[in-house]
C-alpha positions as CSV (number, residue, x, y, z in Angstrom):
1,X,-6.9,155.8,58.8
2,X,-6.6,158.6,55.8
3,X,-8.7,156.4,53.5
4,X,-11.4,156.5,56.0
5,X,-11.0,160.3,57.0
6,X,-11.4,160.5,53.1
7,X,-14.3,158.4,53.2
8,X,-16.3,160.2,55.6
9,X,-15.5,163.4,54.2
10,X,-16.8,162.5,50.7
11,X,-20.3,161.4,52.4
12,X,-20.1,164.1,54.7
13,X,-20.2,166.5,51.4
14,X,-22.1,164.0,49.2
15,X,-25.1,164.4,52.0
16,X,-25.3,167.9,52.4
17,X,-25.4,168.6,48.3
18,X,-28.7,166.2,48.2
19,X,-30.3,167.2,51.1
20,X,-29.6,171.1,51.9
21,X,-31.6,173.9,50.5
22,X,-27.9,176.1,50.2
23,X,-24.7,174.8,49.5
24,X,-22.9,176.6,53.1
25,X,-19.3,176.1,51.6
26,X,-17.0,178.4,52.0
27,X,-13.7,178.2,49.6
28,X,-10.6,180.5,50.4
29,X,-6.8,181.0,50.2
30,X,-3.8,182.3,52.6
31,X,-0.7,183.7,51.8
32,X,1.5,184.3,54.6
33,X,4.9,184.4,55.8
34,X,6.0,182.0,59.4
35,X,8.8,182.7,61.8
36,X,9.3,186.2,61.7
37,X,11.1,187.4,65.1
38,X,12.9,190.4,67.0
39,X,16.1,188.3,65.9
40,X,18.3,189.2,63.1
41,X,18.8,185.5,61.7
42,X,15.4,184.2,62.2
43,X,14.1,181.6,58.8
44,X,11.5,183.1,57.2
45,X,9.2,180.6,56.0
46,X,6.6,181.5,53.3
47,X,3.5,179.4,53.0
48,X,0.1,179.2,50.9
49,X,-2.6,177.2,52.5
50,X,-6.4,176.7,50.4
51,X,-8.8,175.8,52.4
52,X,-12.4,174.9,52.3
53,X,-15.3,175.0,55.0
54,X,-19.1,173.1,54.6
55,X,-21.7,174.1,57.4
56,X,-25.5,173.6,57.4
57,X,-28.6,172.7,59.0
58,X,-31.1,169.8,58.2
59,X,-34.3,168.6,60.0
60,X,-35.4,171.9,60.9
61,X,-32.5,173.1,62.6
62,X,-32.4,170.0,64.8
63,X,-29.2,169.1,63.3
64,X,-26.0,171.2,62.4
65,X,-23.0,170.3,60.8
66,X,-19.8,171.5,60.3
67,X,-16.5,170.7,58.1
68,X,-13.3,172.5,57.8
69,X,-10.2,172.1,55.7
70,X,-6.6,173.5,55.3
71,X,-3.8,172.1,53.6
72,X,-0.7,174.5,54.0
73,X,2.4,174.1,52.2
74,X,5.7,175.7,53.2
75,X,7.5,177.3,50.1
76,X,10.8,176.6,52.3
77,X,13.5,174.1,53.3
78,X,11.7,170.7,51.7
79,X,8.5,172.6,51.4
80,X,6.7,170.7,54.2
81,X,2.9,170.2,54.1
82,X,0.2,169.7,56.1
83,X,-3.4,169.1,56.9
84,X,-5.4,170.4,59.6
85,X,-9.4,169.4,59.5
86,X,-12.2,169.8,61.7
87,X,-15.5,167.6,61.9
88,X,-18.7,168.6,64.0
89,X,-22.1,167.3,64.4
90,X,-24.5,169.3,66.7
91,X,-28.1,168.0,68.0
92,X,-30.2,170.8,69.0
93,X,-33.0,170.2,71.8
94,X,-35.1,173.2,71.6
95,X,-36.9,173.8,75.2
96,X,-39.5,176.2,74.3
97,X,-39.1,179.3,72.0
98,X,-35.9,181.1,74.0
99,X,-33.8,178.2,75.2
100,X,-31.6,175.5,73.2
101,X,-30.2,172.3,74.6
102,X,-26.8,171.1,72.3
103,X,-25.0,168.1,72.2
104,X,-21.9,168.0,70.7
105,X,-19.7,165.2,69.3
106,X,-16.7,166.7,66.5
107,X,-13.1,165.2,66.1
108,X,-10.1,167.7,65.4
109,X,-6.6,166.6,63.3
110,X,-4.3,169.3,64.5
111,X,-2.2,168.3,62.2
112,X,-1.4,165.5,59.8
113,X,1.9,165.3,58.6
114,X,1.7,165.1,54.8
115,X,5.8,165.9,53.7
116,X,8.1,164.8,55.2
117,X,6.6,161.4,56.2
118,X,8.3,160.1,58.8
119,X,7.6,156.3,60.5
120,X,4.9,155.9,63.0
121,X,2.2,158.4,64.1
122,X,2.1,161.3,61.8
123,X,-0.7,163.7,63.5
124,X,-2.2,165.0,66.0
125,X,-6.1,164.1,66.9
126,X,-8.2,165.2,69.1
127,X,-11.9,164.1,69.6
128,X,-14.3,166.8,71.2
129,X,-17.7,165.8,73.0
130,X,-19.4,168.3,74.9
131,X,-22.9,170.1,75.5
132,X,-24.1,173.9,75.2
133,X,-27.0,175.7,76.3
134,X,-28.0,179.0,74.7
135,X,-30.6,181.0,75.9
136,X,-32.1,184.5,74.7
137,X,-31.0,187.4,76.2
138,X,-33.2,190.2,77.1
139,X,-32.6,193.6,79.0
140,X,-35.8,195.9,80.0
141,X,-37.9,193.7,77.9
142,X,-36.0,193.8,74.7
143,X,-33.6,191.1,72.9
144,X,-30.2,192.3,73.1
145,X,-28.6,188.8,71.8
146,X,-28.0,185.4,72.9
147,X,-26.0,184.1,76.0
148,X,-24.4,180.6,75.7
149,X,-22.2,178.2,78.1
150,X,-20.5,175.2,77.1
151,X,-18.9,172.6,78.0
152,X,-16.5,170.4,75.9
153,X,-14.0,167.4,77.0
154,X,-11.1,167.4,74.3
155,X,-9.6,163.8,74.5
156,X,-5.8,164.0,72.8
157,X,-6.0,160.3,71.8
158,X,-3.2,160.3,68.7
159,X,-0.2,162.0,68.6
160,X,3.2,162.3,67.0
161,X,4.8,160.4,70.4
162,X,3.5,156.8,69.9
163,X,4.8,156.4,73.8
164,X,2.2,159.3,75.1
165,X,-0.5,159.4,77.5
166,X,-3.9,159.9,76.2
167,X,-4.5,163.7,77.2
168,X,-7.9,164.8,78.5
169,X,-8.7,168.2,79.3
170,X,-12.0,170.1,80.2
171,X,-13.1,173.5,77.9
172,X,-15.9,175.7,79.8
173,X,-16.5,178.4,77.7
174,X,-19.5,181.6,78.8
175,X,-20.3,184.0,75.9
176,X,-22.5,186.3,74.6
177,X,-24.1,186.9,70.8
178,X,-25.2,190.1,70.4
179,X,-27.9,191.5,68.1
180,X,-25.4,194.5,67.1
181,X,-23.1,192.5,65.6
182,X,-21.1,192.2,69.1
183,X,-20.0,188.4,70.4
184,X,-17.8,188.1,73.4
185,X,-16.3,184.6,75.0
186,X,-14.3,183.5,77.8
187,X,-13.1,179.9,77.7
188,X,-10.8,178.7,80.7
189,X,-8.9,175.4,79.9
190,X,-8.0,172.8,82.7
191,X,-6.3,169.4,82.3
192,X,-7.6,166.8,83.6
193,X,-5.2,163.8,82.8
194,X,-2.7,162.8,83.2
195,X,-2.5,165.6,86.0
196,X,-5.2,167.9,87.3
197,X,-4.7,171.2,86.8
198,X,-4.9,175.0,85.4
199,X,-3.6,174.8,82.1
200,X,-5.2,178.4,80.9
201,X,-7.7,180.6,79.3
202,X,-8.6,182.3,76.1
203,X,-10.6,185.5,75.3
204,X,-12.4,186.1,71.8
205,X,-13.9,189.0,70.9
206,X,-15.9,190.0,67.3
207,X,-17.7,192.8,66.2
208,X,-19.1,192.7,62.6
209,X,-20.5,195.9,61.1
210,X,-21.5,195.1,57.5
211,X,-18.3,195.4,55.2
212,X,-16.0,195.4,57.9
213,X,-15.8,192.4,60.6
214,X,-13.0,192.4,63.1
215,X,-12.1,189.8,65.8
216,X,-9.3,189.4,68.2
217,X,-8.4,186.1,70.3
218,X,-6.0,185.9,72.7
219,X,-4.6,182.7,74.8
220,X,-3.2,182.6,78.2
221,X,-1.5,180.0,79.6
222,X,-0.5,179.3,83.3
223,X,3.2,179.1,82.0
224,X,3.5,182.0,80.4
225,X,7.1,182.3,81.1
226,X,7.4,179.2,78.6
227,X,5.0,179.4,76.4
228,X,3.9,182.7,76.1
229,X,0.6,184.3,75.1
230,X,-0.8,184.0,71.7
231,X,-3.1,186.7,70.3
232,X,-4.5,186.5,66.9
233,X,-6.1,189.9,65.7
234,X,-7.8,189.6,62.0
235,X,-9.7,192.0,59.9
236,X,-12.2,190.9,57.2
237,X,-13.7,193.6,54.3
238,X,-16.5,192.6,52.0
239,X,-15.7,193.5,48.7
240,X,-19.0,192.3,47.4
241,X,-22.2,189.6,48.8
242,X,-20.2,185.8,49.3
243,X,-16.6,187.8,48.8
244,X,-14.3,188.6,51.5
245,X,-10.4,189.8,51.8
246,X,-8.6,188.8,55.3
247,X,-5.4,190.1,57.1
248,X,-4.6,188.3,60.2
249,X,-1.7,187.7,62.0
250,X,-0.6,184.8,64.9
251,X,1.7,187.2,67.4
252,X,2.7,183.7,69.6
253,X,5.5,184.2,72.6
254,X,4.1,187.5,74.1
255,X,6.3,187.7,77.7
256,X,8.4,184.1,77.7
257,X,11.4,183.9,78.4
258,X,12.2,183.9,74.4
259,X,11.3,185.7,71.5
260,X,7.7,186.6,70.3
261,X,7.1,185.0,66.7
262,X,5.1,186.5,64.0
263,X,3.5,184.8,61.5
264,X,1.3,187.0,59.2
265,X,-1.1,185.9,56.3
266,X,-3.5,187.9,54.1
267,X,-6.4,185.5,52.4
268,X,-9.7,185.9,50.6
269,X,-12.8,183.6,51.0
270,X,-15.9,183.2,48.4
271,X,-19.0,181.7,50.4
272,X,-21.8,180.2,48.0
């Protein structure tokens, strides 16, 4: 299985060098600190995680693509690493100058298990068909942005319990790309099997203003008693064209029963 992923990835990369007009990778690096809690006695764990991203367009825009890396390792305990990647292909129907038909097809490894390595499955994988249709917004005869809807069937077919049901669950996510630098999303989550039902919803908002680009997501779930909700504010500055510095921060446990966990990073990210 990794020599394949490997595989793939070095064609995916090999591909876009020899046929797009701009490189689209994106190289950065996060520094961070994990388990930080209301609790006196709570394990800090320090981690630095480079990453890289690839993302272009061939055929005239008919075909997007889209690769992203991280390898994080934990400066703690037995300093445990791992690898989270993301792989998207996109095939864009265009139906007359203002609307676009997408089909979808990506695969997500959330995460692989690098150290320790333990016997039997060590990740997580989810593959991710869907379709989106994007249309162009206008108000009093002017375009204000793009408005989008989407819908994506994540199928949880590998994880770390060899004795698991494969998971399927059903993403639709409504949003809006403004002109102004403005993009707004809504993306209720529902599982599908092995049971039907609510299993939550997510809320991302950006606004990008030249040097400064903010965003904030935040995820909901129906059991929010046990789970908690998740909200991940970050703010980007560009120091100079290609060249960004980052401060997020994961704030996961917001009203369960236990105790919120905080796990900020600060990172910078060179595009060429």
């Amino acid at each position: 299985m990794r020599k394949l992923l490997f595989v793939f990835v070095a064609l995916f990369f090999i591909t876009g060098f020899t046929m797009a007009e701009d490189i689209g990778i994106t190289v950065g690096l996060e520094v961070g600190v994990g388990n930080l809690t209301t609790v006196e006695d709570s394990n800090i764990e320090p981690y630095v995680m480079p990453n890289i991203a690839y993302e272009n367009s061939f055929f005239n825009g008919s075909l997007d693509v889209y690769a992203e890396f991280a390898y994080t390792i934990g400066i703690h305990d037995d300093n445990p690493m791992d690898l989270y990647a993301f792989l998207e292909a996109r095939y864009n129907l265009f139906l007359g100058a203002d609307s676009t038909l997408s089909f979808i097809l990506g695969n997500e490894v959330d995460t692989l298990m690098i150290s320790p390595w333990d016997d039997g499955p060590n990740m997580i994988s989810i593959l991710r068909p869907g379709i989106r249709f994007t249309q162009d917004s206008c108000l009093n005869y002017q375009r204000i942005g793009k408005l989008y809807a989407e819908v994506v069937v994540p199928v949880v077919y590998m994880q770390y319990d060899s004795n698991a049901d494969t998971e399927v669950f059903l993403e639709t996510k409504v949003g809006w790309d403004s002109l102004f630098g403005l993009e707004l999303s809504l993306t209720p989550v529902f599982a599908l099997v092995p049971d039907f039902e609510y299993s939550g919803i997510a809320f991302f908002a950006s606004y990008d203003a030249g040097l400064v680009h903010a965003e904030v997501e935040a995820i909901i779930p129906n059991r929010i008693s046990d789970l908690g909700i998740t909200v991940i504010p970050e703010v980007a500055f560009n120091i100079f064209p290609g060249f960004n510095a980052y401060l997020r921060c994961v704030v996961a446990g917001i009203a369960a029963d236990g105790d919120m966990v905080l796990t900020p990073g600060l990172g910078v990210r060179y595009s060429f």
